[in-house]
C-alpha positions as CSV (number, residue, x, y, z in Angstrom):
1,X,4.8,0.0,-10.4
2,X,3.6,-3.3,-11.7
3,X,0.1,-4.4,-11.0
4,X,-0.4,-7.8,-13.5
5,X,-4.0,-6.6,-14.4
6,X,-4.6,-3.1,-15.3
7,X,-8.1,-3.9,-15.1
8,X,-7.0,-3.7,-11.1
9,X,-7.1,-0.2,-11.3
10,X,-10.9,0.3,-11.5
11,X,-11.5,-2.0,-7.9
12,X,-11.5,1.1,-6.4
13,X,-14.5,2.4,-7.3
14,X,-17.3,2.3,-4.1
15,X,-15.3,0.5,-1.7
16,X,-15.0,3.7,0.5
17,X,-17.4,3.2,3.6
18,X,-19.9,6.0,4.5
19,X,-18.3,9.1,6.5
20,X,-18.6,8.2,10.5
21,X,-18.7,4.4,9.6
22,X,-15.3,2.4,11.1
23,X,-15.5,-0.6,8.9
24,X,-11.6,-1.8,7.0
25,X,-11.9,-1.2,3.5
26,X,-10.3,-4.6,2.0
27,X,-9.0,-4.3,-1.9
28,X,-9.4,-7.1,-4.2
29,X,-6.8,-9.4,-4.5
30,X,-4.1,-7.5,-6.7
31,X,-1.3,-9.3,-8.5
32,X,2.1,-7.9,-8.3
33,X,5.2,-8.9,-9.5
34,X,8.8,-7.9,-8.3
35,X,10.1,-6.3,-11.8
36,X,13.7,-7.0,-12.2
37,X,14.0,-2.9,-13.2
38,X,11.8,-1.9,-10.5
39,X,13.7,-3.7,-8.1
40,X,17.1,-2.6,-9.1
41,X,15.2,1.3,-9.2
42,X,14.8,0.7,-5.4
43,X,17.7,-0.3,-4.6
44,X,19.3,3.0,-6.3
45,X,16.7,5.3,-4.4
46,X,17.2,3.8,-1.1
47,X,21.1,3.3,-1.6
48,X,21.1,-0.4,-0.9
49,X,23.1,-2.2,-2.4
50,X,23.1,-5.4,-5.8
51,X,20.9,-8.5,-3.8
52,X,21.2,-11.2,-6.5
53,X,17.6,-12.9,-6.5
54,X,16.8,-11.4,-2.9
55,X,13.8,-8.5,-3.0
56,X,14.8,-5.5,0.1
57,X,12.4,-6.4,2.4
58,X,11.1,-2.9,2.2
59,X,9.9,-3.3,-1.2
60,X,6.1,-3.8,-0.7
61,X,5.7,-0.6,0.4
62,X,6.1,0.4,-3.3
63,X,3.0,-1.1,-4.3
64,X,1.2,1.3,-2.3
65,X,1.5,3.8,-5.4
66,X,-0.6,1.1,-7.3
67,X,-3.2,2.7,-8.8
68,X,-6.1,0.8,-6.9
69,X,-4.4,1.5,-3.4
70,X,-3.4,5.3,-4.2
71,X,-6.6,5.8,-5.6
72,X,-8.4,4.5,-2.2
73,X,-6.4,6.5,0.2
74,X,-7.1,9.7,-1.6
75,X,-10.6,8.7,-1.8
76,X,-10.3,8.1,2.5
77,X,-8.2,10.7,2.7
78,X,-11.0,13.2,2.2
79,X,-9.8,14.7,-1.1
80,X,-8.3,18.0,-1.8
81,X,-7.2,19.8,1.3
82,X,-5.6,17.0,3.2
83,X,-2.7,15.3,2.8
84,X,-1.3,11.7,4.0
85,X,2.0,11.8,5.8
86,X,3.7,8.9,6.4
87,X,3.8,8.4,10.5
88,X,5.3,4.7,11.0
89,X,5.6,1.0,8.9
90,X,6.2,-2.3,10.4
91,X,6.8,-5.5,8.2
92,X,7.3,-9.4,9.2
93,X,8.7,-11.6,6.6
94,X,7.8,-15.5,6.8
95,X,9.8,-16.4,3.7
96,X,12.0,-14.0,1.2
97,X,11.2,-12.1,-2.1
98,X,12.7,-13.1,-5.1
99,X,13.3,-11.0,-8.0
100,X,11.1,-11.4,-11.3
101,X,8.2,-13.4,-9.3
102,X,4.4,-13.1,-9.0
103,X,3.0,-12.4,-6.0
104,X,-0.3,-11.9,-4.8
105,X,-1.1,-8.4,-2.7
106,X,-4.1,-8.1,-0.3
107,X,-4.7,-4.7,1.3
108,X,-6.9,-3.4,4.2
109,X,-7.2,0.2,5.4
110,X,-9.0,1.1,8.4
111,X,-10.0,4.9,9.1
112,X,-9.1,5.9,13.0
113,X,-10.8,9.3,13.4
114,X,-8.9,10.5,16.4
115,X,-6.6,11.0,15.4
116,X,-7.1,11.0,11.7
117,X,-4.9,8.2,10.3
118,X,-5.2,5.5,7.6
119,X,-3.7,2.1,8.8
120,X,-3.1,0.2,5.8
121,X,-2.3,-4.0,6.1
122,X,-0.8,-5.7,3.5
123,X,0.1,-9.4,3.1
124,X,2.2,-10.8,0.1
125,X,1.5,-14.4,-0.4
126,X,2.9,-16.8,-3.3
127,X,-0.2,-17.3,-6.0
128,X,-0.3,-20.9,-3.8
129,X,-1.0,-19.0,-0.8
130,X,1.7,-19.2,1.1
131,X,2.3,-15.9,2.9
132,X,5.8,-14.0,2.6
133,X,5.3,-10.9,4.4
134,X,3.2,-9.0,6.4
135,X,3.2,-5.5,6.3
136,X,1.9,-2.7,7.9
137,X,1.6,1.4,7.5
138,X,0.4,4.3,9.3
139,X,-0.6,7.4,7.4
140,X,-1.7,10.7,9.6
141,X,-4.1,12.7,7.7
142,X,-3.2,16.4,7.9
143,X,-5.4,19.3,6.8
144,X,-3.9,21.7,4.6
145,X,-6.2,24.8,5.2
146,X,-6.9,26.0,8.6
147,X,-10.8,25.9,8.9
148,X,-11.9,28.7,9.6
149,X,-15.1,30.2,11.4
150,X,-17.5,31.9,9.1
């Protein structure tokens, strides 16, 4: 996964709102770039298939394993004991990837209660701001130990 500035890694740290508040959680800007190597990767692991300069427009949702988003939806997440399970993605694409390109990543998650879910928004815009893609994910937050009555 390749975040331009590992200093990215730290924005994490207190963006998580207060337990019981509803308010997105919005990352700082995070620069990506669409690794020739990482591309090709994908394209093994999901069976597609050589794209020349084209990225799969499923990409993105790699860069939610960036440390600064993973980091953020295990903090929301509620930590040990629950786990996020993937429940749907949607994308729009206003112009294509290309390969070997900086990109700039901006991420929101908003915390739905009931059910418990993460609903992470992404857009991927050129670094002159013109947007690419819009992309969206759903993650259902499941406990992993029954609570149980003391």
């Amino acid at each position: 996964m390749t975040a331009c500035d590992p200093a990215q890694a730290a924005a994490v740290s207190g963006l998580a709102p207060e337990p019981g508040e509803n308010a997105p959680v919005r990352l700082a800007a995070i620069e990506v770039r669409t690794e020739p190597g990482e591309v090709a990767g994908f394209l093994r692991e999901t069976g597609g298939i050589g794209t020349g300069d084209f990225v799969p427009l499923t990409f993105p949702f790699r860069w939610l394993a960036l440390p600064a988003i993973r980091g953020l939806i295990l903090q929301l997440t509620g930590g040990e004991g629950f786990l996020p399970v993937h429940e749907s993605q949607s994308f729009a694409h206003e112009r294509s990837l290309h390969i070997d390109t900086r990109y700039v990543l901006d991420v929101e998650i908003e915390v739905s209660e009931k059910p418990p879910r993460l609903i992470l928004k992404m857009v991927v815009s050129t670094a002159d701001g013109e947007i690419c893609a819009r992309l969206e994910t759903v993650l259902r937050i499941v406990r992993l130990v029954a609570e149980t009555d003391i």
